[in-house]
C-alpha positions as CSV (number, residue, x, y, z in Angstrom):
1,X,-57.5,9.6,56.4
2,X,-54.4,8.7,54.6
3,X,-54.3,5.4,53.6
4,X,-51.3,2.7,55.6
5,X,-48.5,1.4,54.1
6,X,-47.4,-1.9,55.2
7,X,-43.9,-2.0,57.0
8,X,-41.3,-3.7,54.9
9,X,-37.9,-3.8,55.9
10,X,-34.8,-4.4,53.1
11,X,-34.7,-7.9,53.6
12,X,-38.2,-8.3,52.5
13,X,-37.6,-6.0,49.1
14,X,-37.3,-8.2,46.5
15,X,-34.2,-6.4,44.9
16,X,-32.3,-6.7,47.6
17,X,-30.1,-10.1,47.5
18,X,-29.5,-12.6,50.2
19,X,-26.2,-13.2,51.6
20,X,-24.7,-16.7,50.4
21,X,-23.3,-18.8,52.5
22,X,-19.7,-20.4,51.6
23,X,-18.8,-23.9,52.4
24,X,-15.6,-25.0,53.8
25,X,-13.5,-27.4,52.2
26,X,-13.0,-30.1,54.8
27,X,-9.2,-29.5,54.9
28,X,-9.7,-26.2,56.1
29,X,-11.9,-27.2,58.7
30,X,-9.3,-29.9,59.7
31,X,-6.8,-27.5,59.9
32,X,-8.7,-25.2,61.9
33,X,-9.4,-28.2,64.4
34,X,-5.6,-28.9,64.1
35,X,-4.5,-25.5,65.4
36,X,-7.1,-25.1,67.9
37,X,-5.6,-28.1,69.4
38,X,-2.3,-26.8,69.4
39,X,-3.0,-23.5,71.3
40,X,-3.5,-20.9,68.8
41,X,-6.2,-18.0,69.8
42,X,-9.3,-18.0,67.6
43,X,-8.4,-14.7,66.5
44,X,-5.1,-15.8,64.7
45,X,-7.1,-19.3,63.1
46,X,-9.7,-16.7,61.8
47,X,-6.9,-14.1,60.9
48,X,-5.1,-16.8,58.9
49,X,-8.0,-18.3,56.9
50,X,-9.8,-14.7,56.4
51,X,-12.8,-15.8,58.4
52,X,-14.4,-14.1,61.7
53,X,-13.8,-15.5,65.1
54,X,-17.3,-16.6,65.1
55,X,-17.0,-19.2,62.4
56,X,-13.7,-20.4,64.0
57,X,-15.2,-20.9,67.3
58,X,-18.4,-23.2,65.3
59,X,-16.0,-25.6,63.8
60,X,-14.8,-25.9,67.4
61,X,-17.9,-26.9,68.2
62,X,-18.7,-29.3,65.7
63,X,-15.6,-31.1,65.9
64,X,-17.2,-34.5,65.9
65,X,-19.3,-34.4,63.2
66,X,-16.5,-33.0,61.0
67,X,-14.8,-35.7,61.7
68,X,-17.4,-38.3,61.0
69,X,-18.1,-36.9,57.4
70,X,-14.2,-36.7,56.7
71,X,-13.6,-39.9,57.4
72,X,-15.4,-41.9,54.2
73,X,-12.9,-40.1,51.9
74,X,-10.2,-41.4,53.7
75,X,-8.7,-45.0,52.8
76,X,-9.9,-47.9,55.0
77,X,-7.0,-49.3,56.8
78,X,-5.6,-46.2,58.5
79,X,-2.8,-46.3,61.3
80,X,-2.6,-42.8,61.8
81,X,-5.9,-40.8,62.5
82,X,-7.8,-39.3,59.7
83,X,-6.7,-35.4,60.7
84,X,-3.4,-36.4,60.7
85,X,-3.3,-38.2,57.3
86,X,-5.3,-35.0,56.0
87,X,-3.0,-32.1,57.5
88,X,0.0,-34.2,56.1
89,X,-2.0,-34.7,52.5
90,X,-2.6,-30.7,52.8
91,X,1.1,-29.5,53.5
């Protein structure tokens, strides 16, 4: 009987190398968020960063907690919301 060879697939190979994941800068999140809120399609956001709809649409949903980790880089006494005071800083 001939012996079995276990199943491998490529991910399990060894030579084969995993996808890395790239991190955002939080400015580009923020500006994502900021153009989301001011009625552009997900397609164009993704178009204009060079990223696919799908990440778009997950900053979307983490909106919050974007916010929350923004906000200790920002100055203490702010009249203006953090996104705002980071768009203007990015333009």
């Amino acid at each position: 009987m001939p012996q079995k060879h276990p199943a491998t697939s490529p991910a399990m190979s060894p030579s084969v190398a995993k996808k890395k994941r790239k991190t955002l800068p939080h400015e580009v999140k923020l500006d994502i968020i900021h153009r989301h809120d001011r009625g552009k399609k997900t397609n164009s956001i993704a178009r204009y960063h060079g990223l696919t709809p799908s990440t778009v649409s997950t900053i979307f949903k983490s909106v919050d907690s974007i916010k929350r980790l923004v906000r200790p880089y920002l100055p203490s006494k702010l009249k203006e919301p953090p996104e705002l005071v980071i768009l203007q800083w990015i333009k």
